[in-house]
C-alpha positions in Angstrom: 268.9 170.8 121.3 266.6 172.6 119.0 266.4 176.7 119.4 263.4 177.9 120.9 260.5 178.9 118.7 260.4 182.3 120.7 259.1 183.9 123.8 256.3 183.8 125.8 255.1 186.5 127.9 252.2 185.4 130.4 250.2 188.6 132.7 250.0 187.5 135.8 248.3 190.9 136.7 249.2 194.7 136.6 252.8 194.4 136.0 254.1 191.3 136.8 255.5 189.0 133.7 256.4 186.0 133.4 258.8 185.1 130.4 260.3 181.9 128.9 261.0 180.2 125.8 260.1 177.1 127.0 263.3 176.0 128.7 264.5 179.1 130.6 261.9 181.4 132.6 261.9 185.0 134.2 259.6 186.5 136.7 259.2 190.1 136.0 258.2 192.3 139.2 257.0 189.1 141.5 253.0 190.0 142.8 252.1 186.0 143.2 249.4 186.8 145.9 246.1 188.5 145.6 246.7 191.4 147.1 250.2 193.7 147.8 251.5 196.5 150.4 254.5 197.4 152.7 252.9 197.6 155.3 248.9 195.9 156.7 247.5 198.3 154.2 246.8 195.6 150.8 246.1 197.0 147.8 243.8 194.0 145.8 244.9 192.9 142.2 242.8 194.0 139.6 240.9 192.1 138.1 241.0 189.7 141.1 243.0 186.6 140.3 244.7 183.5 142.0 248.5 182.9 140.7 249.2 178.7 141.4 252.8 178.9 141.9 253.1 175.3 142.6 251.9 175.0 138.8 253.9 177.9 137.8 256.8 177.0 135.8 259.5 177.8 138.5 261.8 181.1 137.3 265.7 180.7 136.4 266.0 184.5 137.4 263.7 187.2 139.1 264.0 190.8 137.5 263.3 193.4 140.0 262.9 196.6 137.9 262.4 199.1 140.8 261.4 199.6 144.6 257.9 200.7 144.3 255.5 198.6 146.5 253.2 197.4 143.8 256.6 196.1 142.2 258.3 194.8 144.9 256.5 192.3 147.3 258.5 190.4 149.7 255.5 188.1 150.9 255.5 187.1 146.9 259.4 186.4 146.5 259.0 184.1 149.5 257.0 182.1 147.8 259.9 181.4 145.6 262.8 178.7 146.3 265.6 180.6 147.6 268.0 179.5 145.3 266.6 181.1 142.3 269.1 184.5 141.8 267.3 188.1 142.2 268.7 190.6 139.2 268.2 194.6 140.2 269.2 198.1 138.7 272.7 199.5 139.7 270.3 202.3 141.8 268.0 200.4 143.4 267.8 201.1 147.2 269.9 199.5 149.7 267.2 198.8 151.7 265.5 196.8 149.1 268.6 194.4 148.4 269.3 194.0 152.2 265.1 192.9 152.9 265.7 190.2 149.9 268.9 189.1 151.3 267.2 188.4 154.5 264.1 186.3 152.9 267.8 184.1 151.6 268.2 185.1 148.4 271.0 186.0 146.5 271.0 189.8 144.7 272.8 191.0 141.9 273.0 194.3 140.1 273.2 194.8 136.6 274.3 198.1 134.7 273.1 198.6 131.2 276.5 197.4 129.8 276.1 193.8 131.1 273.3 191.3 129.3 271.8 188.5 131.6 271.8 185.6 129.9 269.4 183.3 131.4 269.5 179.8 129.0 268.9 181.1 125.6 267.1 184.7 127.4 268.9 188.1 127.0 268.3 190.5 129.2 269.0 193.9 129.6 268.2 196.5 131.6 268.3 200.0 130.9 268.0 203.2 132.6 264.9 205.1 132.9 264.7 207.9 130.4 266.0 211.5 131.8 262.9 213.0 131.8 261.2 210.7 133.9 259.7 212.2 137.2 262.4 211.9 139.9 259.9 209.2 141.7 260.7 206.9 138.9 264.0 207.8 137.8 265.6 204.4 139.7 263.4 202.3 137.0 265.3 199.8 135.2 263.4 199.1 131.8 263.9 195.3 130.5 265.1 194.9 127.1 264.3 190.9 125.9 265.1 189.0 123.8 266.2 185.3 122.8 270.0 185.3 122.6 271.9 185.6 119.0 268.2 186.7 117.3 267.2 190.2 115.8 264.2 191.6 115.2 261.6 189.9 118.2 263.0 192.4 121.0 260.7 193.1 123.8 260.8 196.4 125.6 259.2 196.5 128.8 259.1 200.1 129.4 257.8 199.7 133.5 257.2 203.1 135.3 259.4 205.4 133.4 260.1 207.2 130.3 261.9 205.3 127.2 265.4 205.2 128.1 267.5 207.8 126.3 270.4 204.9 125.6 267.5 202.5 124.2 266.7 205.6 121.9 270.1 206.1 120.7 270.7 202.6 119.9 267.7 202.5 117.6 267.8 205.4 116.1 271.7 204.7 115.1 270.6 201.2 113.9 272.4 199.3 116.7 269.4 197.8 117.5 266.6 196.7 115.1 262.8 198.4 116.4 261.2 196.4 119.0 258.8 193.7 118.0 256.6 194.2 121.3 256.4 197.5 123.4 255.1 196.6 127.2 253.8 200.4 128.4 252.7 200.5 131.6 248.8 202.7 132.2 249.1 204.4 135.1 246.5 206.6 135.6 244.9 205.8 138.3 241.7 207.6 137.5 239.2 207.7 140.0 235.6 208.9 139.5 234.1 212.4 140.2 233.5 212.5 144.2 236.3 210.0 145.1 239.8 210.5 146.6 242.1 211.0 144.0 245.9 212.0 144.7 245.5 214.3 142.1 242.7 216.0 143.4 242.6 220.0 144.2 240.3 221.2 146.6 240.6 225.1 145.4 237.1 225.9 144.5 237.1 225.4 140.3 240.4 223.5 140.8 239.0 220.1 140.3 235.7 218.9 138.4 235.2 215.9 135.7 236.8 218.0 132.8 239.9 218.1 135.0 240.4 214.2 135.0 242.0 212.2 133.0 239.6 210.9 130.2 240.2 207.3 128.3 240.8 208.9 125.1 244.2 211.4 126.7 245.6 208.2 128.3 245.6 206.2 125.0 247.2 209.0 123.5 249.5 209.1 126.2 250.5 205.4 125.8 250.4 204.8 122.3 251.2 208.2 120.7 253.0 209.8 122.7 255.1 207.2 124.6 255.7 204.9 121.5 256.9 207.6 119.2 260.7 206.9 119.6 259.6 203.5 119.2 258.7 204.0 115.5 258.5 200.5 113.7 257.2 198.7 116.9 254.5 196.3 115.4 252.5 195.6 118.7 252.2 197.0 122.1 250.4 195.5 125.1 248.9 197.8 128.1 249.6 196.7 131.4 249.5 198.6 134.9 246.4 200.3 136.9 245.8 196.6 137.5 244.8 197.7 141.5 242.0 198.9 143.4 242.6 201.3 145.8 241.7 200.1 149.7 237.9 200.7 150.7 237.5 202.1 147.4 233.4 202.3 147.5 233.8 203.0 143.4 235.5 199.4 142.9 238.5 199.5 139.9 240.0 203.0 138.7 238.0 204.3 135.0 240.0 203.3 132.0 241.5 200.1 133.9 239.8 197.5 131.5 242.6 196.9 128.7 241.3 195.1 126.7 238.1 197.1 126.1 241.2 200.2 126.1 242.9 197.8 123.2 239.8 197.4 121.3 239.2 201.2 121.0 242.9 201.7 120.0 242.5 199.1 117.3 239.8 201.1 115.9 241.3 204.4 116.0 244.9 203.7 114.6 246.5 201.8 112.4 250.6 202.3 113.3 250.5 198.9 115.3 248.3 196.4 116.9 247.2 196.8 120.4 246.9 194.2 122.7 245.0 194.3 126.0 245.5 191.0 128.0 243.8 190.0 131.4 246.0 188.2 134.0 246.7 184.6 132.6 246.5 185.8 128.7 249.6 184.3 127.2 251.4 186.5 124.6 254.2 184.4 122.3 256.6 186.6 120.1 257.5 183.8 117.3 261.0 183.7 116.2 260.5 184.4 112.8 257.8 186.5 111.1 254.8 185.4 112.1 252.2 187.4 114.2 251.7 187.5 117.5 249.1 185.1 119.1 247.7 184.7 122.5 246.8 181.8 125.0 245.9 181.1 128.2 247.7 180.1 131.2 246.0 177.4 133.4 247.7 178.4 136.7 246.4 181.9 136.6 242.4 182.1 137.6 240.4 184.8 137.2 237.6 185.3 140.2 234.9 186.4 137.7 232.2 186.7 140.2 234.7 189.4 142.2 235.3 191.2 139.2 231.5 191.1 138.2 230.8 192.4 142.0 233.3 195.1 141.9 232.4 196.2 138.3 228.8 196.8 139.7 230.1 198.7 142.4 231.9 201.0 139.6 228.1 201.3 137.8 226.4 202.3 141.0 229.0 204.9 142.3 229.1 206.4 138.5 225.1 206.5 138.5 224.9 208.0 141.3 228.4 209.9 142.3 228.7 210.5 146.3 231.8 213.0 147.7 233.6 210.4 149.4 234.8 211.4 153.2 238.5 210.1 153.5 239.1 207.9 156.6 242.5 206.4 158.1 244.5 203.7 156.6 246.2 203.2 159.9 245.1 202.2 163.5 244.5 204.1 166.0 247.4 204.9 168.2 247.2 203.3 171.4 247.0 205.4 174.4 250.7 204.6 175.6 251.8 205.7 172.1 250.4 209.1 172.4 253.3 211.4 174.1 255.6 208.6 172.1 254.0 210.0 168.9 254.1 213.5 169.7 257.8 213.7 170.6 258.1 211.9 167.0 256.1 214.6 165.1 258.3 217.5 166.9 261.5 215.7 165.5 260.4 215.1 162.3 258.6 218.2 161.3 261.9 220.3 161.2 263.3 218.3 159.1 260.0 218.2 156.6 260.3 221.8 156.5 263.9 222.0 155.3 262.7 219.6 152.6 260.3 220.9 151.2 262.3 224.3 150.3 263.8 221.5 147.8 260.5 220.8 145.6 258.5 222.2 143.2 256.0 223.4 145.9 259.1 224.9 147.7 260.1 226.7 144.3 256.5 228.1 143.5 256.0 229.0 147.3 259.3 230.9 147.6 258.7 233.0 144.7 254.8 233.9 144.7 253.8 237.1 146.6 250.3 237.4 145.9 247.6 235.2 146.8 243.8 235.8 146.4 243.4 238.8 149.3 246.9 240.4 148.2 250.5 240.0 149.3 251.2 236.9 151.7 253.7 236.8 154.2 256.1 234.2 154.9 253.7 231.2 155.7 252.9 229.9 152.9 251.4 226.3 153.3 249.4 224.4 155.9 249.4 221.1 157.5 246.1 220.1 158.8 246.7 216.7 160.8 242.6 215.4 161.4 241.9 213.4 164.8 245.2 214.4 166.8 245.8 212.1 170.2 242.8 212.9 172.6 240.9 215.0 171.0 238.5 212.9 168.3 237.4 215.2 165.5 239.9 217.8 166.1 242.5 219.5 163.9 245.5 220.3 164.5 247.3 223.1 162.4 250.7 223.6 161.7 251.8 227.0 159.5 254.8 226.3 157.1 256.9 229.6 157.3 259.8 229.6 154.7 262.0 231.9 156.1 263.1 229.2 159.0 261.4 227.3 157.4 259.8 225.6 160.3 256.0 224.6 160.8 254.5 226.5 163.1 252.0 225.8 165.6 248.9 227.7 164.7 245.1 227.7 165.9 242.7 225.6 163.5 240.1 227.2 160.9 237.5 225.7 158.5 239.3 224.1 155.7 237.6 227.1 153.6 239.2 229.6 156.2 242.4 227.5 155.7 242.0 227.4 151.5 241.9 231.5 152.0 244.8 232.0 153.8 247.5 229.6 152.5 248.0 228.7 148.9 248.9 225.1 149.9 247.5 222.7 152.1 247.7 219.2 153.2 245.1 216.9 155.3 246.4 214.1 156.9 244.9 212.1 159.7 247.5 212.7 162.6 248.1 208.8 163.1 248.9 208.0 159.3 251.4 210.7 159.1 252.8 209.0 162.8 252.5 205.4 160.7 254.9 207.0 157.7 257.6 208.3 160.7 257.1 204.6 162.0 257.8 202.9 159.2 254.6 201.2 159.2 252.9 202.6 156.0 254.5 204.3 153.3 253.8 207.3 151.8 252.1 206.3 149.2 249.9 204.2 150.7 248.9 207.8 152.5 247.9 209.8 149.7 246.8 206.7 147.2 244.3 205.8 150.7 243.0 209.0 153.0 245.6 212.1 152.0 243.5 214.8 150.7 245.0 218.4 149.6 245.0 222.0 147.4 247.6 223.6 145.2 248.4 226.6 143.3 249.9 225.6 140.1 250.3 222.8 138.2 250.0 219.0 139.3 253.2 218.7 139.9 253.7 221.2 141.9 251.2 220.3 144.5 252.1 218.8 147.8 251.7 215.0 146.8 254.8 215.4 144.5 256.6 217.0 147.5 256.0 214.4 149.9 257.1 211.8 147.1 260.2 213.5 147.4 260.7 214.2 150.7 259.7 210.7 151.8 260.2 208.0 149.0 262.3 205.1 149.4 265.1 207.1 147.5 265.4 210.4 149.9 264.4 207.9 153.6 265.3 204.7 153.2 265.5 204.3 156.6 261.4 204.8 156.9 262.0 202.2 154.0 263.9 199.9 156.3 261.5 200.0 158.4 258.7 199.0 156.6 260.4 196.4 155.1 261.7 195.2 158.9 257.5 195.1 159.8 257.1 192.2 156.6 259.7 190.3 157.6 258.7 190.3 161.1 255.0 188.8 159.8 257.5 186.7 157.5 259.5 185.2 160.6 262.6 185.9 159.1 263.2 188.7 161.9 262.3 188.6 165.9 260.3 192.5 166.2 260.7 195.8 164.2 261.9 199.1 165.0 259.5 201.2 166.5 
């Protein structure tokens, strides 16, 4: 049998891959249908596309690089025959594996010591690089390539930083410079007005200077992240391929890659830059020859969905409006309400022990001044909006650090509330219930109605603390239950945990 002329990697939309060399295939990251989510919150591909998976040329081997829900999608591995094997990192959650192993399939976990060879495909996956943020630090990054070749590597960095080992192993000529460097945009950049998890609501805190602007996050990407990867001849943009739920501005700025590859191709000349839309077709040759691109026919584009949601982009940028957050989640039933309530009182001790643990702990534990002088021991607030009973109410709860506990406390204007606590976080009472639940994750929260203020930098506001205290990684039992809701829709399971 003749060796394969190389590998080709087909976008089927923000980070999903799938890779063969014509007689051996691997799904990268499965998100087959046109929208994903944990929980009934979906989160639409962008740009809108249909994925025919009867078409699809059936994978030999799903690579799951990581937990995150815009990575892993159990309505999209069902669509898959349960025979084909599921490869993870040695750190993925437990939860994760178990969910896949219900759906039928069979998981495996590979440490960076141990290629998958798949046919004539080598995989391997490394770890995430140590100074990736501790949300990300479970990221296995792909290293591909055709078996017994040199010099056509593909590294797919995913979510994280470039692994310290993959470094190492260039730099002491181990392994040859990659031909093709997948980075991953995640920005997420939303317009001036709109919800943004980034977002400060201190007065001067936020504006459209404080955003990310196209121009930092090419630098980011190709500067930046690609420097250890010195000798990469091309690099492709992938990620931010997602609008965010109601999202009245359509797609995030800067989510268009291949207008972000065109710019990049004008402003540098260290390595070509390649931008492809879901279906584009990238195949690394085995020899020398360049890169060139196709299309897939079982990957359709809805171009009058893009052109709609593009238009809604122009109007919201012509004409900016602040945009008023709203629930993600239902309404909780009136049955549910002393249910709920009993839950909030058990979880919020716990919350407050946790958050000692984050950066917001750190910087709260050691300021003692705070716009009117020294502050006392409560140093954060947690506004929950529309609490059982009482529509358009607030209720407040006073994080003191020397329990720490949250402490019941009467509601103020949120500018009273900015005054007196250099912290805060908005949440509508039933979302935060919905995260206890298992029924939404945390990100879904703060990507969809979360709003907030800091001191300090970015990460030191309370989004990044309630990535830590309630990510897959630190409660995979929330996890569990999340995942226990889609198989339940799936039929794989009879009811979910409460």
């Amino acid at each position: 049998m003749a060796a394969p002329a190389g590998l080709e990697l087909t976008f089927l939309g923000h980070q999903t891959w799938h890779i063969t060399d014509g007689l051996s295939t691997v799904l990268l990251d499965p998100i087959l249908a046109e929208a994903f989510g944990a929980g009934n919150l979906q989160f639409p591909i962008w740009p809108p596309r249909s994925v025919d998976v009867a078409a699809m040329p059936l994978p030999d081997a799903v690579i799951l690089s990581h937990e995150h829900l815009d990575h892993f999608h159990l309505p999209s591995l069902n669509l898959l025959p349960k025979t084909v094997p599921v490869y993870t990192g040695i750190t993925t959650p437990a939860a994760v594996t178990d969910a896949i192993e219900v759906l039928g399939f069979t998981v495996h976990r590979l440490n960076h010591t141990t290629p998958l060879t798949v046919g004539d495909i080598e995989i391997t996956l490394y770890p995430a690089g140590a100074r990736t943020l501790f949300w990300e630090q479970r990221v296995a990054q792909p290293l591909v390539r055709l078996a017994g070749s040199t010099g056509n590597d593909v590294f797919i960095g995913v979510d994280a930083d470039v692994s310290d080992l993959y470094i190492e192993q260039l730099a002491d000529g181990t392994l040859a410079p990659p031909r093709l460097a997948i980075v991953s945009n995640n920005a997420q950049t939303v317009p001036y007005g709109a919800l943004g998890a980034d977002n400060n609501l201190l007065p001067g805190m936020d504006g459209p200077r404080n955003r990310k602007t196209g121009i930092s996050i090419l630098n980011g990407l190709l500067i930046d992240y690609c420097k250890p990867l010195d000798g990469v001849a091309d690099v492709a943009l992938c990620g931010n391929g997602f609008t965010a739920p109601r999202s009245p501005h359509g797609p995030f700025l800067y989510a268009d890659h291949a207008a972000l590859a065109d710019a990049a191709n004008a402003l540098q000349h260290l390595f070509r830059v390649h931008g492809p839309r879901p279906g584009d077709r990238l195949t690394v040759s085995r020899g020398a020859g360049p890169i060139t691109t196709s299309r897939a026919a079982w990957v359709q584009l809805d171009q009058a969905a893009e052109a709609r949601a593009a238009e809604e982009q122009r109007s919201f940028l012509a004409d900016p409006k602040e945009v008023e957050p709203t629930p993600i989640t239902a309404p909780l039933p009136e049955e549910e309400w002393e249910t709920a309530q009993t839950l909030l009182a058990e979880e919020l001790p716990r919350m407050a022990r946790e958050l000692i643990a984050t950066r917001m702990g750190a910087l709260a534990s050691g300021i003692h001044d705070y716009l009117h002088g020294p502050v006392g021991s409560r140093r954060a607030v947690l506004r929950l909006l529309d609490p059982p009973g009482v529509e358009g109410s607030i209720e407040s709860y006073a994080w003191n650090i020397t329990g720490p506990a949250w402490e019941l406390v009467s509601s103020t204007s949120r500018e009273e509330a900015m005054a007196a606590y250099p912290f805060g976080i908005e949440i509508f009472y039933q979302d935060l219930i919905a995260v206890f639940q298992g029924r939404a994750q945390i990100w879904d929260v703060v990507g969809g109605s979360y709003q907030g203020w800091h001191i300090g930098e970015p990460l030191d506001s309370p989004v990044y603390a309630l990535f830590a205290v309630y990510g897959e990684h630190q409660r995979p039992d929330l996890a569990a239950r999340c995942y226990e809701h889609s198989l339940t829709a799936l039929g794989y399971i009879q009811g979910a945990t409460a």
